[in-house]
LOSEKOL-249741 format. One line per field, with one value per residue (C-alpha): residue number from 1; residue in one letter; chain; y, x, z. Coordinates in Angstrom, 3 decimals. Each point is the difference from the previous one (the first is absolute). Layout:
<sites>
n	c(NUM / ...) .
res	c(A / ...) .
chain	c(A / ...) .
c2	c(Y / ...) .
c1	c(X / ...) .
c3	c(Z / ...) .
</sites>
This chain:
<sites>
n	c(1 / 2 / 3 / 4 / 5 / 6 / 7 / 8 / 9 / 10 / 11 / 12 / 13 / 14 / 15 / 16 / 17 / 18 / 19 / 20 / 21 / 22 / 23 / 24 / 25 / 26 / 27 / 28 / 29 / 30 / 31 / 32 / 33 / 34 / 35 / 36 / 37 / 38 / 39 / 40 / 41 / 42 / 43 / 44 / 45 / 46 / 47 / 48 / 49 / 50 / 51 / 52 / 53 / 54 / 55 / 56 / 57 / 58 / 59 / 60 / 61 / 62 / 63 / 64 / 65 / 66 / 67 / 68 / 69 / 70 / 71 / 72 / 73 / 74 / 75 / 76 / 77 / 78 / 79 / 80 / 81 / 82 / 83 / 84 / 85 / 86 / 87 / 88 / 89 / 90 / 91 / 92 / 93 / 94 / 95 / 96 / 97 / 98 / 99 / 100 / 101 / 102 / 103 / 104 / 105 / 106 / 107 / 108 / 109 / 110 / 111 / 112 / 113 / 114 / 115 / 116 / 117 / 118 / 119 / 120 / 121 / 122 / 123 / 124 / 125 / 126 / 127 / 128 / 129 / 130 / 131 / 132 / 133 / 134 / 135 / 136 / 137 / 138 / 139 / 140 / 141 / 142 / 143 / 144 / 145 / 146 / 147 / 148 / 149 / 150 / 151 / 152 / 153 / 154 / 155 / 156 / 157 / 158 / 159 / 160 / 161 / 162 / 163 / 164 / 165 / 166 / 167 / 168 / 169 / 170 / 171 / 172 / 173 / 174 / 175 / 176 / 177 / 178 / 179 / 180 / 181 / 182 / 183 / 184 / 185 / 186 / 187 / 188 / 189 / 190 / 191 / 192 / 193 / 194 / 195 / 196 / 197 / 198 / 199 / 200 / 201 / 202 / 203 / 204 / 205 / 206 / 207 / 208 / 209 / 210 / 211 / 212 / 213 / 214 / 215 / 216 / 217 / 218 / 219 / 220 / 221 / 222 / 223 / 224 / 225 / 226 / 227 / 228 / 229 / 230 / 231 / 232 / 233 / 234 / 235 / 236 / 237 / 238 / 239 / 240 / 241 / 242 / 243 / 244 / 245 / 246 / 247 / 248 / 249 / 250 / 251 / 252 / 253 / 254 / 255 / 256 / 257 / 258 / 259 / 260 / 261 / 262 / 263 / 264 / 265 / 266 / 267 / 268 / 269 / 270 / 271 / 272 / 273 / 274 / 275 / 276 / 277 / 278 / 279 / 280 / 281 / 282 / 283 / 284 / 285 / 286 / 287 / 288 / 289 / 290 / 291 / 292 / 293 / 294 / 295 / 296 / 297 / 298 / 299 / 300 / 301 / 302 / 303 / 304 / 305 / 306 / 307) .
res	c(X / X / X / X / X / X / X / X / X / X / X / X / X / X / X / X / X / X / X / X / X / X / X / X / X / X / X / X / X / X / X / X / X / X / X / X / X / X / X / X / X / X / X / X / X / X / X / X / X / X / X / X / X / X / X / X / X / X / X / X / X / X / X / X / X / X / X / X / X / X / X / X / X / X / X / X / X / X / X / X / X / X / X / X / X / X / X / X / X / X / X / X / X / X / X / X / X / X / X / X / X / X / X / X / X / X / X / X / X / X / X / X / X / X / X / X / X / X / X / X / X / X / X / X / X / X / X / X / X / X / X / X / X / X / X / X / X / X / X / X / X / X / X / X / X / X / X / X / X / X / X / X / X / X / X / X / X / X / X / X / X / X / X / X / X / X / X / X / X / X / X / X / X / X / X / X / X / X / X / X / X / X / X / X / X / X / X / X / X / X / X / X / X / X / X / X / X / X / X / X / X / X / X / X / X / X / X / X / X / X / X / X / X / X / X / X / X / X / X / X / X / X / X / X / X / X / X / X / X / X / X / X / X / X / X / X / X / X / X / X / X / X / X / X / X / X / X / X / X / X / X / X / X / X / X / X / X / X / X / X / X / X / X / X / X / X / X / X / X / X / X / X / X / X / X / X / X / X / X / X / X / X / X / X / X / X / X / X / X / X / X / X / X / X / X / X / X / X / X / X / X / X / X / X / X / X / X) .
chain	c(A / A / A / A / A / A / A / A / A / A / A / A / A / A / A / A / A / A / A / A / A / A / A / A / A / A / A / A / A / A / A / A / A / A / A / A / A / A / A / A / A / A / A / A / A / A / A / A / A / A / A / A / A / A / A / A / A / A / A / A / A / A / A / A / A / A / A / A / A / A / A / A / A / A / A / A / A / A / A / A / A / A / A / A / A / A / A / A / A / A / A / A / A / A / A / A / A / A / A / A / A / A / A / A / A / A / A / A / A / A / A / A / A / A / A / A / A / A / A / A / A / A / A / A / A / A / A / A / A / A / A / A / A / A / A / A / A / A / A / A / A / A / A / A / A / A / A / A / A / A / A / A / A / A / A / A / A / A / A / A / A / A / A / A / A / A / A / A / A / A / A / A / A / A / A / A / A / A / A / A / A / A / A / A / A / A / A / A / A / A / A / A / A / A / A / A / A / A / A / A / A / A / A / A / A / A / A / A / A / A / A / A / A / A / A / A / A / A / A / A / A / A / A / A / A / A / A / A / A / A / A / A / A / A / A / A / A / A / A / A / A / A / A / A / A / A / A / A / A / A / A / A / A / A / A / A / A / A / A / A / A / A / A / A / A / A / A / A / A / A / A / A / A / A / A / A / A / A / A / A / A / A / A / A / A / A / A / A / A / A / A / A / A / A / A / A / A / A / A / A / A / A / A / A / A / A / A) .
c2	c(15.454 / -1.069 / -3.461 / -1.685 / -3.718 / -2.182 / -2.778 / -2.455 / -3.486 / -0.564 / 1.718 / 2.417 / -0.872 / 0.270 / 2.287 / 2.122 / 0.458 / 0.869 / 3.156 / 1.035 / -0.171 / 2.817 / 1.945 / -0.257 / 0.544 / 3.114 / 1.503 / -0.494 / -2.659 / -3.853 / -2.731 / -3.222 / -3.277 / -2.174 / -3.304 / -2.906 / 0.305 / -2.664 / 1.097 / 2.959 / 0.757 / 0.042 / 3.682 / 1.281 / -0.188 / 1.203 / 2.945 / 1.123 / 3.171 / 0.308 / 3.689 / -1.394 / -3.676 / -0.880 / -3.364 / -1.887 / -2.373 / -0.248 / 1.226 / 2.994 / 0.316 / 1.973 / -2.461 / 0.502 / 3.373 / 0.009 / -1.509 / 2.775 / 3.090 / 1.819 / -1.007 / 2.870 / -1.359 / -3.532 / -0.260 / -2.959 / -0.241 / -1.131 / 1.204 / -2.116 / 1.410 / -2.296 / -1.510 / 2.968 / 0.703 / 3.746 / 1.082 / -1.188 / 2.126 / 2.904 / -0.561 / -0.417 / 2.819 / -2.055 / 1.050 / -3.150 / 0.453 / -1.963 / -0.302 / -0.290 / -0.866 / -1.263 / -3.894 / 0.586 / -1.448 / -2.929 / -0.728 / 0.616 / -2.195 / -2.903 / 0.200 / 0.005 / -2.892 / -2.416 / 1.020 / -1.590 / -2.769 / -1.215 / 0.494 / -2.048 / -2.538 / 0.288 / -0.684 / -3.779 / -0.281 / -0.036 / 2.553 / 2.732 / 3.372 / 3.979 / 3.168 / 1.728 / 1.331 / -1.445 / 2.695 / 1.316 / 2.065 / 1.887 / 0.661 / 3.160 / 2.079 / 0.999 / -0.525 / -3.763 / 0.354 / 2.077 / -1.920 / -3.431 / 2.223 / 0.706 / -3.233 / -1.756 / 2.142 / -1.553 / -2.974 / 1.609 / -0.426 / 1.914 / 1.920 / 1.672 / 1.376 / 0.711 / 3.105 / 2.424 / 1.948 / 0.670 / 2.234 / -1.802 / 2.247 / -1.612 / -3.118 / 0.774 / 1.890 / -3.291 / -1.965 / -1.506 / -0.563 / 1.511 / -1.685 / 1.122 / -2.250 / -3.443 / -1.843 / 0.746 / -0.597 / -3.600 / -1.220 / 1.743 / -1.452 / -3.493 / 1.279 / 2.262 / 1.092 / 1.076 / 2.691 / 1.860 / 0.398 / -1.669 / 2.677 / -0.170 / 0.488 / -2.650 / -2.704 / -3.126 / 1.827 / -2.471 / -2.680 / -2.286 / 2.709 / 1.821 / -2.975 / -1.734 / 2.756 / -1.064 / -1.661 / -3.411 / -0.971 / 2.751 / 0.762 / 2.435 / 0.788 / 1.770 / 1.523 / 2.634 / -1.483 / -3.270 / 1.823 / 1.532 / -3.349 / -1.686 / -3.668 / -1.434 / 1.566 / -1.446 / -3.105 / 0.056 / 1.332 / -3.045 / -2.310 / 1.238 / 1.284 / -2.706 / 2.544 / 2.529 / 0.735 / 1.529 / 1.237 / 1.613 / 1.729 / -0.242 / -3.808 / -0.093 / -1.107 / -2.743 / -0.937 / -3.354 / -1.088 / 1.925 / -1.967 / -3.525 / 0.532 / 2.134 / -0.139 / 1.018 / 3.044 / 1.395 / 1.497 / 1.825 / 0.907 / -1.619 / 3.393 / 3.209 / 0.727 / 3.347 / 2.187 / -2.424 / 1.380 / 1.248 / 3.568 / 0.532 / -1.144 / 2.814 / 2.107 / -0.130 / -0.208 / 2.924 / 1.945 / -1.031 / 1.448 / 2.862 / 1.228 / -0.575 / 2.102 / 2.775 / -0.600 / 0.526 / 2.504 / 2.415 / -1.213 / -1.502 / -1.952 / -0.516 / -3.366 / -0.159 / -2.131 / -0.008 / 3.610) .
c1	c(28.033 / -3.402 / 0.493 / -3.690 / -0.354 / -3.102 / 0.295 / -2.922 / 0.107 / -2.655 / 0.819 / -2.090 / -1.109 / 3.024 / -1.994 / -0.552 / 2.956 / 1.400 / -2.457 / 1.571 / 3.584 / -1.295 / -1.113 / 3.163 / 2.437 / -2.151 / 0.760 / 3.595 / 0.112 / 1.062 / -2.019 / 0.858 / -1.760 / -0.145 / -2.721 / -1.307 / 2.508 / -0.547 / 2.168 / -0.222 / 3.254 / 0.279 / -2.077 / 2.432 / 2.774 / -2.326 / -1.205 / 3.764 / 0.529 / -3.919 / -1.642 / -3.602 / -1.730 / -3.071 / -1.241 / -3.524 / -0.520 / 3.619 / 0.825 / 1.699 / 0.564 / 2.442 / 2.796 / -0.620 / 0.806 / 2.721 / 1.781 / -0.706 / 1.271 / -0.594 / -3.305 / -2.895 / -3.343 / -1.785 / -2.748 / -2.656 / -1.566 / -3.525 / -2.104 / 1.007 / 2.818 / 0.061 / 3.193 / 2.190 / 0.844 / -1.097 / 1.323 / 3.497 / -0.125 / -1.001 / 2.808 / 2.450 / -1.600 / -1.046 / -3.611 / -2.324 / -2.318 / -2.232 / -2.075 / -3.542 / -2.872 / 2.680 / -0.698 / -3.655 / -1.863 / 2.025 / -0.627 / -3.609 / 0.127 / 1.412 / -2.366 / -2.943 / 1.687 / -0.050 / -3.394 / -0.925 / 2.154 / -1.231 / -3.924 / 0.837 / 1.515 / 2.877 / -0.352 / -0.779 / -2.323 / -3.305 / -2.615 / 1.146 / -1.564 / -0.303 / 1.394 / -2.895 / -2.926 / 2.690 / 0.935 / 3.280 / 1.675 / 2.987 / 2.037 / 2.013 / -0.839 / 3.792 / 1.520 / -0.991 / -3.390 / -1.024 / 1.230 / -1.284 / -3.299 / 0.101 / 0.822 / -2.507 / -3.003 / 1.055 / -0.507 / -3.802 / 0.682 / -1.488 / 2.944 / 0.171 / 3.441 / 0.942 / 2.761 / -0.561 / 2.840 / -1.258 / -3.364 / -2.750 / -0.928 / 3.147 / -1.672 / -3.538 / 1.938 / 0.759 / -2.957 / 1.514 / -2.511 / 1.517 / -0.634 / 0.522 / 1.828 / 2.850 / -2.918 / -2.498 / 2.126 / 1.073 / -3.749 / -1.341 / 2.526 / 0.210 / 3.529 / 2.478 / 2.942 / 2.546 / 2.523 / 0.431 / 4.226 / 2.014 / 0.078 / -0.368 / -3.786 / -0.032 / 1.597 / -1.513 / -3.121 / -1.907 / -1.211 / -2.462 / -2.866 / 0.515 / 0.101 / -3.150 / -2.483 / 0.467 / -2.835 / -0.547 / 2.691 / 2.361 / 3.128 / 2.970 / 2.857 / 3.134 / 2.304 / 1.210 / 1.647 / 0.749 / 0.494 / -3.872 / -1.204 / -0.545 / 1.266 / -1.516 / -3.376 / 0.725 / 0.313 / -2.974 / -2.551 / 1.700 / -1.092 / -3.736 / -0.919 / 0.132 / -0.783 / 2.339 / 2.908 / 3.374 / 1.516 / 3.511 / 2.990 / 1.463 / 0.985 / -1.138 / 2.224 / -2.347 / -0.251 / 1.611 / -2.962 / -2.461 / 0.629 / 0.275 / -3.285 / -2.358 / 1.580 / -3.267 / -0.595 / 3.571 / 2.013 / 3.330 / 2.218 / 3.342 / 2.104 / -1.821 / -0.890 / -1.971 / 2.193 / 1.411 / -0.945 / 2.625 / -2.341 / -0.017 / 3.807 / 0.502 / -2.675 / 1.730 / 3.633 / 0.044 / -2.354 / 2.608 / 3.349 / -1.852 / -1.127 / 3.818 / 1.462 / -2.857 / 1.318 / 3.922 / -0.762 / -2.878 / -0.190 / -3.448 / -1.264 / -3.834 / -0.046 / 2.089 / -1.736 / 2.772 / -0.690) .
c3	c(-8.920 / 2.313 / 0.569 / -0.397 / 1.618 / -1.459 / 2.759 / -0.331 / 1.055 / -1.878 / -3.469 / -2.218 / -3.169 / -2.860 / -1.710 / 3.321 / 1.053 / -4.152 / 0.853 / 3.702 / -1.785 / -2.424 / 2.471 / 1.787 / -2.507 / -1.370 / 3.169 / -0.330 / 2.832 / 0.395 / 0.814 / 1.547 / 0.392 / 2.352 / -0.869 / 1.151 / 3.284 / 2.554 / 2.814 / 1.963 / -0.593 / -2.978 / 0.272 / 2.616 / -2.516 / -2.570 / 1.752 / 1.568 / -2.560 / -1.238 / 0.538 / -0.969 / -0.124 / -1.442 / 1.177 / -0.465 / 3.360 / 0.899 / 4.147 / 0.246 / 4.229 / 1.749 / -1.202 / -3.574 / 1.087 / 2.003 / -2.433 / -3.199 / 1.755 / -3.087 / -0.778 / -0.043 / -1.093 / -0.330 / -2.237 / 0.517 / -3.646 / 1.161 / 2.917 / 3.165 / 1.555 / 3.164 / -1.131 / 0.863 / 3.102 / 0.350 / 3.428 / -1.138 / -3.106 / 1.820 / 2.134 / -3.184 / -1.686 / -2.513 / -2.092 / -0.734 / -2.382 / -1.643 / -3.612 / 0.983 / -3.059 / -2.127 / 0.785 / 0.487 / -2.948 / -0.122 / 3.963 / -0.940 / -3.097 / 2.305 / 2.796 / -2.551 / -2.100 / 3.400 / 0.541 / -3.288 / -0.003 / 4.064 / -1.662 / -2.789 / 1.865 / -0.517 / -3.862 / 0.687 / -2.746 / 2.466 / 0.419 / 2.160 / 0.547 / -1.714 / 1.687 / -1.495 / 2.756 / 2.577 / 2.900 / 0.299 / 2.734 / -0.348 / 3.478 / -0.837 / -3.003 / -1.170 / -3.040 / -0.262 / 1.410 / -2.943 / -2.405 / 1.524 / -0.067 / -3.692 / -0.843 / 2.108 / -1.524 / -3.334 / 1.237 / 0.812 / 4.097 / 2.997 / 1.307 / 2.906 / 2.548 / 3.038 / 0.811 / 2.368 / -1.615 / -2.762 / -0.618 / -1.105 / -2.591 / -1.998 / 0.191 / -0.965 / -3.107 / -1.084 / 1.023 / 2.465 / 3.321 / 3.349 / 2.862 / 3.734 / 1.351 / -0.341 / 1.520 / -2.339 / -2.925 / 1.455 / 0.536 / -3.081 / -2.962 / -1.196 / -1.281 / 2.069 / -1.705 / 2.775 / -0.896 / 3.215 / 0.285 / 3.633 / 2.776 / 3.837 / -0.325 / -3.003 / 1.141 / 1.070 / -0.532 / -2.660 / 2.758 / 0.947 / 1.585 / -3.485 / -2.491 / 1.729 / -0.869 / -4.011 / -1.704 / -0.610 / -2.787 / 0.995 / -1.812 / 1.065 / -2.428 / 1.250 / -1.966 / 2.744 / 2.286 / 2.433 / 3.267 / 0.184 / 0.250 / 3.179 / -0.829 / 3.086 / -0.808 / -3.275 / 0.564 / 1.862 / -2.505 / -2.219 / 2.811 / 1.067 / -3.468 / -2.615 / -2.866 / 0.913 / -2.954 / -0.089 / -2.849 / 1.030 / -2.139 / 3.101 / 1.531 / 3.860 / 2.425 / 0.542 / -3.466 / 0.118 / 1.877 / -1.939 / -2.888 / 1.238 / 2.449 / -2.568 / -3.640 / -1.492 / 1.757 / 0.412 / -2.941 / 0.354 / -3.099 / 0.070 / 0.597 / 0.290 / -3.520 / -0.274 / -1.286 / -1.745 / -3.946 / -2.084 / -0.338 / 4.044 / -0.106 / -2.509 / 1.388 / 3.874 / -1.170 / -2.388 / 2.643 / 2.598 / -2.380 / -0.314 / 3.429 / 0.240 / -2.794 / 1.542 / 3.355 / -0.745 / -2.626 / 1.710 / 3.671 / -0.748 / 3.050 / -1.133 / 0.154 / 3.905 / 2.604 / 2.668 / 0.421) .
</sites>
């Protein structure tokens, strides 16, 4: 019997993982958990006789799998994969894959949901301001940038995105404005939704230059990730531009600071909360126990990215 391992330190919803456990024991297999862990190793011990994991933002590096010598696949469920070291599981001939679209309209709902509640301010029974006729910019047009786009036109704004991977014919399809380059999206949106995942050409790549071509009462929401952002250059734009906002899914480094110097203009959820819906949990984890079962079962690698 396939041994399955559901090792989050930060648990799926009850309901979620009631739905990977079906899927599991359909296929004849036996699932594990291991919740809420705190130490690291307590997921050594965990993972010493497991053949697959599935895991949410938990590490998975070449310990992890050094020490789960039967272990054949790890499955992310969401889209960000940074997490797991891929080199090392290439080198343990271990497949990572991961469940991309699955979180995406709850991401979307977030980043749209701290847009309203940062123009509202903050719900402290003032006047604060309408999304409506306000300019949005998406940076990356994946899974989350389409959704943020369909929501936002609800809300009757001027959307427009920036992703040279992606042809701009899928964007017009959804009446979404192309533009022709990350500068032109930064000085043209009053909004920028950031969604662009943490590579080498990513990282530290959100700075100062970037961030000072916004308009006058700027706001940039990140749900990606921490690492694209340039703290320094952050901290920066805080200091020079006293209308510039931050609304992050993602605490900064810096954030400590951010909140004692500019409390009004910086926002960060508490622990990153954008897949954090019991529909993405069961969306990603059942996606996840599946992609498994197809893997063991057919030798389906569609969703690989260590390939």
């Amino acid at each position: 019997m396939r041994k399955i391992l559901i090792a989050t330190d930060k648990p799926f919803a009850a309901s979620a993982v009631k739905s990977i456990r079906q899927v599991v024991d359909q296929s004849g297999y036996e699932l594990r958990l291991l919740e809420g862990y705190t130490q690291k190793q307590e997921l050594l011990e965990a993972v010493k006789e497991a053949e697959a994991i599935i895991i949410r933002s938990d590490i998975i590096d070449a310990e992890v799998m050094a020490a789960a010598p039967n272990l054949k696949i790890v499955v992310r469920a969401g889209a960000g994969y940074d997490n797991v070291d891929l080199k090392a599981a290439t080198a343990h001939n271990v497949v990572v894959m991961n469940t991309p679209g699955q979180n995406s309209n709850a991401v979307a709902e977030l980043a749209l949901g701290m847009m309203v509640f940062q123009a509202r301010g903050r719900f402290n029974g003032k006047s604060g301001t309408e999304l409506k006729d306000k300019t949005l910019g998406i940076h990356a047009y994946g899974y989350v940038g389409k959704n943020i786009a369909r929501i936002a036109k609800g809300f009757g704004m001027k959307v427009t995105s920036f992703d040279p991977f992606v042809d701009e014919s899928i964007m017009v399809k959804d009446q979404v404005h192309p533009v022709k380059s990350v500068d032109d999206l930064y000085a043209e949106n009053q909004y920028v939704s950031l969604n662009i995942p943490a590579n080498d050409k990513t990282r530290n790549s959100i700075g100062f230059d970037l961030l000072s071509r916004m308009p006058k009462g700027a706001t940039l929401v990140n749900t990606a990730r921490k690492e694209v952002i340039c703290e320094d250059g952050l901290m920066k734009m805080f200091a020079e531009r006293q209308d510039f906002i931050y609304l992050t899914d993602v605490e900064p480094d810096c954030a400590a600071a951010l909140k004692e110097q500019y409390p009004d203009r910086f926002f960060a959820t508490p622990k990153k909360m954008g897949a954090q819906t019991s529909e993405a949990n069961n969306n990603a984890g059942v996606a996840a126990a599946v992609q498994i079962v197809a893997f063991f079962e057919k030798g389906d690698v569609t969703f690989q990215v260590n390939k």
